[in-house]
N, C-alpha and C positions, 0 to 999 in steps of 0.2 A: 148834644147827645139825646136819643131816642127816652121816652117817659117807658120804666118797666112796667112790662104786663107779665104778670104771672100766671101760671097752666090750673084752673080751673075745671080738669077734666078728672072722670072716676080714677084716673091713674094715681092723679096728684093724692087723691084721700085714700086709697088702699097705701098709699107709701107713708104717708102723715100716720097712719093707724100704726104702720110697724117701727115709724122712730118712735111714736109714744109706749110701744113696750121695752124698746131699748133703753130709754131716760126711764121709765118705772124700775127697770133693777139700779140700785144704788153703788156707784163704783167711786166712791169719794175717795183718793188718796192723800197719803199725807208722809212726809220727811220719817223716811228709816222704819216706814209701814213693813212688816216682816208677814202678816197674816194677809195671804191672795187669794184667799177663798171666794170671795164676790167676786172674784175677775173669773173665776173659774166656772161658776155660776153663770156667769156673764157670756162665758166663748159656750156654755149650752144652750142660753137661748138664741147667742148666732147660729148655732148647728142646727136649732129648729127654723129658723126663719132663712138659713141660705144653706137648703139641702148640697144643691148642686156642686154648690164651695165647695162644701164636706169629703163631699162622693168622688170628686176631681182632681184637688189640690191637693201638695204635699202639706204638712202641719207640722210646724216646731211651736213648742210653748217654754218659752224663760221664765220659768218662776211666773207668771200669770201675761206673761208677753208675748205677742202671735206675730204667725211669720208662717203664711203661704205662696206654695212655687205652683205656679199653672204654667204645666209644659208646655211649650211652643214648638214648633216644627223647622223654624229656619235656625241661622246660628247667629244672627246678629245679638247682639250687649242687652240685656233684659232690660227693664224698665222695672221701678217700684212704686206701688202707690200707698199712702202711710197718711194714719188718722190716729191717734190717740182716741183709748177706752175708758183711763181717769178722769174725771172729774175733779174741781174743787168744790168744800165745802157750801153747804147753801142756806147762812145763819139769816136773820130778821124776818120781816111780815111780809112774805109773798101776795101777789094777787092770785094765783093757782099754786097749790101744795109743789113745791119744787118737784118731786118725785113720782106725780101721780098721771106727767102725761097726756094732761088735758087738752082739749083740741075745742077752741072756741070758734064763734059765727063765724069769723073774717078766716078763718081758717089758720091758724097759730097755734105749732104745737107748743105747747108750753115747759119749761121744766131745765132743768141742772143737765147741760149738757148738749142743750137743744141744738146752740153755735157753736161751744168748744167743750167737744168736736164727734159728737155721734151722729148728728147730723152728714157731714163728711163721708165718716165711717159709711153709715147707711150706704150712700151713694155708690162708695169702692166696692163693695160687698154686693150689691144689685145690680150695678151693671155689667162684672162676672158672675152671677145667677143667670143674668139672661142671656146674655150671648155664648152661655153653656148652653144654656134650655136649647139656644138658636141649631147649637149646632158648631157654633164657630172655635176655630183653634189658633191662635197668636201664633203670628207668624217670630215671635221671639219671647222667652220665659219671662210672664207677668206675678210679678212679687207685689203680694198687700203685708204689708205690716202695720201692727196696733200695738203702742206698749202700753202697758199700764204705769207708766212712771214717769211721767212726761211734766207732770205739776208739778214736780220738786226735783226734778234734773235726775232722778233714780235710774236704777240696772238695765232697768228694760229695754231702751232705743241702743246703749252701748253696748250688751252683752249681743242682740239682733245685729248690729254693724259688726262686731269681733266676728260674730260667727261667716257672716260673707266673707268679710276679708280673710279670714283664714281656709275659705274653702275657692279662694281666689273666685268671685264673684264679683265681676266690677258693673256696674250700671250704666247704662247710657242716658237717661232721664230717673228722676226721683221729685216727684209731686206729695208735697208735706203741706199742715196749715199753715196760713199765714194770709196773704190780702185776701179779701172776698168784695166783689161787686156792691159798690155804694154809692149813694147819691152824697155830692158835695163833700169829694175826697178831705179837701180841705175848704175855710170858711168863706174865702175867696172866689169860688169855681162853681158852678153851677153846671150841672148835669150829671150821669151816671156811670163811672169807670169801672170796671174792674185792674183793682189795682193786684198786681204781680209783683212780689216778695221777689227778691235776686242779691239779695246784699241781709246780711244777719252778724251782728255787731255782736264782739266780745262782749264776755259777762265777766264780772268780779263782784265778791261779798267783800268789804275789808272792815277793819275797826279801829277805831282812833280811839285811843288813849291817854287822856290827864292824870297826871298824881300831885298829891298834896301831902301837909301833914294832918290835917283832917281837923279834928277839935268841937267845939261846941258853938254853935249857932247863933249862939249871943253876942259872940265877940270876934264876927267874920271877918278875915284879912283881905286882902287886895287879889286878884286874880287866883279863884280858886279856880280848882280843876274844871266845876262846872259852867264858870265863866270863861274861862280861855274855850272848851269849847262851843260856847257860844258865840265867840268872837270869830273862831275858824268858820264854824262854821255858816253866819254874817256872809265874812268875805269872801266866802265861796257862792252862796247864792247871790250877794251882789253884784257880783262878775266872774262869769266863767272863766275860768284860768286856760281851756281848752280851745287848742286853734278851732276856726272854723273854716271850711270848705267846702264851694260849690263845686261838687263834683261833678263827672260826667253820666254819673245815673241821676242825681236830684236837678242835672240841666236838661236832661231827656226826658226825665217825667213831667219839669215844666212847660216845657216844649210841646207837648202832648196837649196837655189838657188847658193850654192859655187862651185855646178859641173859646172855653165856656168861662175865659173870664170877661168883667167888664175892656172897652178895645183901648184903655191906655193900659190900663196893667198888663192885658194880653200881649201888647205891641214892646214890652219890657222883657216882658219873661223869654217872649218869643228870640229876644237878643242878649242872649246875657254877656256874650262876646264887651259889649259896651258898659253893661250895668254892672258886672260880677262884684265889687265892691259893695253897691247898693243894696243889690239881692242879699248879701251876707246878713246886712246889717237890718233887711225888711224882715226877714222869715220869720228870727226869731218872736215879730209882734205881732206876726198869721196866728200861730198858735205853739204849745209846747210840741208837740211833733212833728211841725214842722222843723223845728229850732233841733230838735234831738238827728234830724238827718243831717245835720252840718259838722255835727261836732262829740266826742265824749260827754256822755251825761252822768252828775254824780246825785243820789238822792237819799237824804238822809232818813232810814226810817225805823231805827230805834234806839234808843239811849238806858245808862243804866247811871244811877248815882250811890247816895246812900241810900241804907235800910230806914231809914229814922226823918223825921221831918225838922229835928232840931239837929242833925248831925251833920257836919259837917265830913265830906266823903274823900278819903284819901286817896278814892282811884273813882274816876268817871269814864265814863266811853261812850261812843255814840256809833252805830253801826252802818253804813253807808251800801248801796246798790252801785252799784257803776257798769257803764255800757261805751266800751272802748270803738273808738271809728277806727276803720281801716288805714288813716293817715296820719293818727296818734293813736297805735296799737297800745295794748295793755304797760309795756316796760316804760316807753316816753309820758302816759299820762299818769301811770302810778309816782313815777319823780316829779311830775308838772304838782301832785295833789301831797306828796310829801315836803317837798320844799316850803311850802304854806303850812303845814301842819307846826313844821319844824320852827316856822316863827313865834308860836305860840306854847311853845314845850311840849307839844304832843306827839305820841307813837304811834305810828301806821304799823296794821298787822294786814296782809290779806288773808282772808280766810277762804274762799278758793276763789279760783276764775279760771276761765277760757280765751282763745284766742280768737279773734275776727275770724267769719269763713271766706272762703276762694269767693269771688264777686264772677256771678254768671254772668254772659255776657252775650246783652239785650239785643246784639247783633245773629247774636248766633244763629245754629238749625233748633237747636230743643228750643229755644225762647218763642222761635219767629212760629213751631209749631203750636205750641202752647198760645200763641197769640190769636192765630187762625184759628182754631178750635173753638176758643172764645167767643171771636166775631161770628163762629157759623151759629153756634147755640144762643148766644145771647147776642141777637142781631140788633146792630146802633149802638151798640153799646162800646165806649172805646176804653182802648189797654194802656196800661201804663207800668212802665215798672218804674220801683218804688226800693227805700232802705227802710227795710223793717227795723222797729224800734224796740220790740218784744225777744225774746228766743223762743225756739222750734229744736225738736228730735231730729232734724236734719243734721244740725251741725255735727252729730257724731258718724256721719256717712263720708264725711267729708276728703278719706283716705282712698277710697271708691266710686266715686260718682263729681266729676265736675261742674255736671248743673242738677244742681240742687236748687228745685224752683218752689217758691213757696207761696202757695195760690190754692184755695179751696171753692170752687166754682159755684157760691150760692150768693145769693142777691139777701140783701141787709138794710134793714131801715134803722133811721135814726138810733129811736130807741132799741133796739136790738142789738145794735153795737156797743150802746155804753152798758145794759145789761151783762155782756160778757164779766167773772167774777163777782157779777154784781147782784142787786134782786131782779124778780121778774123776767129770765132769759130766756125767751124763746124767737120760733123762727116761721115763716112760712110755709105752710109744705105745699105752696104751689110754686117753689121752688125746687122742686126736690128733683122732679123731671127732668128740667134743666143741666142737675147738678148729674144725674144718671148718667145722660146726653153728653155730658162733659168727657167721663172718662170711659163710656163705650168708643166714643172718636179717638181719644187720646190713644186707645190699645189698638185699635186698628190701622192708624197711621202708624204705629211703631213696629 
């Protein structure tokens, strides 16, 4: 795969200039946030920066969540393109003020938001400014949607889907975040994909629960609440209790990209017809992301015991993440993870979840577009679809739109990627052209 070159022209830094005012207004979200006033703040300085949108489109806002209709003139199935406007929080010692936007030498807009996902946004937003400016008119109704609610699974993407489907609005394509163009998808592979999101796994929060009689510290009996679940939860990181399977999306993404591996691994992957056993048992020592496309993942990320450090706690719990696969949906692995619980005396609550989405399907007309589009703007560059391991606002589309593709068309270096949530997140903006390029094609092929 071709070495990325990035747009270096006055284009690329008049666009870098105006995602740096977008990351300077602060749109941090947070769990049962009631006050949307910075998002409202927020959709005025898009009305200053993409008059055209304004002057054009139709405008719904859900409590701080947008949702633009550009008329089209034929009658085929609309298409939508959707970026979240939230943010998460952006605590520790940054190297650029998270919020101020900064744009250094190599040209890296800096700041909270930069890759997820105003960046994106940017793009959807500009390249219907211009191809208004141009004159042009979709040959079918182009819907942008942005919620503000996307970091904590909030109203905003669901009440936006309620409102289509009740106004019978079905979709023929739906372009959400999710893969973006990287070098050395995984640690095995050398060269630069863009990888394409087509598979979005169930989510569940659930809680496990020990009880005891509790008592004094000094005189601890045998399997207290806080050892049994430590013991659970041992056995569960020891060995996943969760089938694994190589499907026929994580057999096509290997298939893809095994010419950039070394040529005996390449000559394996290339077959899995023969190795499918082996592959099960290789991926998971590639990496955890690897490993998390195979199978249900459970991950334990909070616990509660006593108040007291000499107290002994008559109820403990420990709160868990889970990411159900399409082959062990939510009902088969929640019994797979209760039967384990149950050996140890402990009580499974879920506290919510979701169901796997419809798996797009990499054969199809939306994919095989989305694919070429790709190739024409980012030339050498190969595609792969891929099972995203995160969630996306798409999954609430999902009664309305059968391909729900999750691809954001911007090229990502190393460190850029593991910034996402994280310090230090910024992005390119000689990628941004690119990313424009992406979805002026996108709407005119549709």
């Amino acid at each position: 795969m071709s070495e990325m070159v990035l747009d270096t022209s006055p284009r690329s830094e008049a666009y870098g200039k105006k995602l740096s005012r977008m990351i300077q207004k602060e749109t941090v979200s947070c769990r049962g946030q009631q006050d949307r006033t910075k998002f409202l703040e927020f959709h005025d300085l898009l009305e200053e920066l993409f008059p055209n949108v304004h002057q054009t489109c139709k405008k719904h806002v859900f409590d701080g969540s947008l949702l633009f209709k550009w008329q089209g003139k034929g009658n085929k199935e609309p298409i939508l393109l959707m970026s979240h406007q939230d943010v998460v929080e952006a605590k520790g010692e940054w190297l650029h003020s998270p919020f101020a936007g900064d744009i250094d030498e190599e040209g890296r807009v800096w700041g909270r938001g930069s890759v997820d996902t105003k960046s994106s946004l940017f793009c959807i937003f500009t390249a219907v400014e211009e191809l208004i400016e141009e004159g042009y008119v979709p040959e079918c109704d182009v819907y942008i949607a942005s919620s503000c609610t996307e970091e904590w699974s909030g109203d905003g993407a669901p009440n936006t889907a309620k409102y289509l489907e009740e106004n019978q609005i079905r979709l023929r394509l739906l372009l959400d975040e999710g893969g973006l163009v990287v070098e050395r998808p995984i640690p095995m592979v050398q060269g630069t994909y863009a990888m394409v999101g087509i598979v979005e796994k169930g989510y569940g929060d659930v809680r496990f629960t020990a009880r005891g009689k509790g008592g004094h510290a000094s005189a601890p009996g045998k399997n207290t609440p806080l050892v049994r679940l430590g013991k659970f939860m041992e056995e569960v990181d020891r060995k996943s209790p969760f089938k694994a399977q190589y499907t026929p999306v994580v057999e096509e993404m290997f298939r893809r990209i095994a010419p950039s591996m070394n040529p005996v691994l390449g000559w394996v992957f290339s077959h899995p017809g023969m190795f499918r056993p082996l592959l099960k048992k290789l991926l998971p020592s590639v990496s955890p992301a690897a490993a998390a496309m195979l199978r249900t993942t459970i991950a334990f990320t909070m616990a509660k015991g006593s108040d007291g450090a000499n107290v002994l706690p008559q109820e403990a719990s420990v709160v868990a993440n889970m990411r159900f696969i399409h082959h062990q949906p939510n009902k088969e692995s929640m019994e797979c993870i209760r039967r384990i619980a149950e050996k140890y005396e402990i009580e499974t609550e879920v506290i919510y979840q979701d169901e796997p989405c419809p798996i797009v399907d990499f054969k199809g007309e939306m994919f095989r577009m989305v694919e070429e589009v790709i190739q024409n703007v980012y030339q050498g560059v190969g595609v792969c679809p891929y099972v995203m391991t995160g969630g996306t606002d798409a999954k609430y589309y999902k009664n309305i739109c059968d391909n729900c593709i999750r691809f954001a068309p911007l090229y990502i270096d190393a460190q850029q990627y593991a910034s996402i949530h994280a310090l230090n997140e910024n992005i390119y903006q000689g990628t941004l052209p690119m990313g424009v390029d992406f979805y002026k094609e996108i709407i005119r092929r549709s």
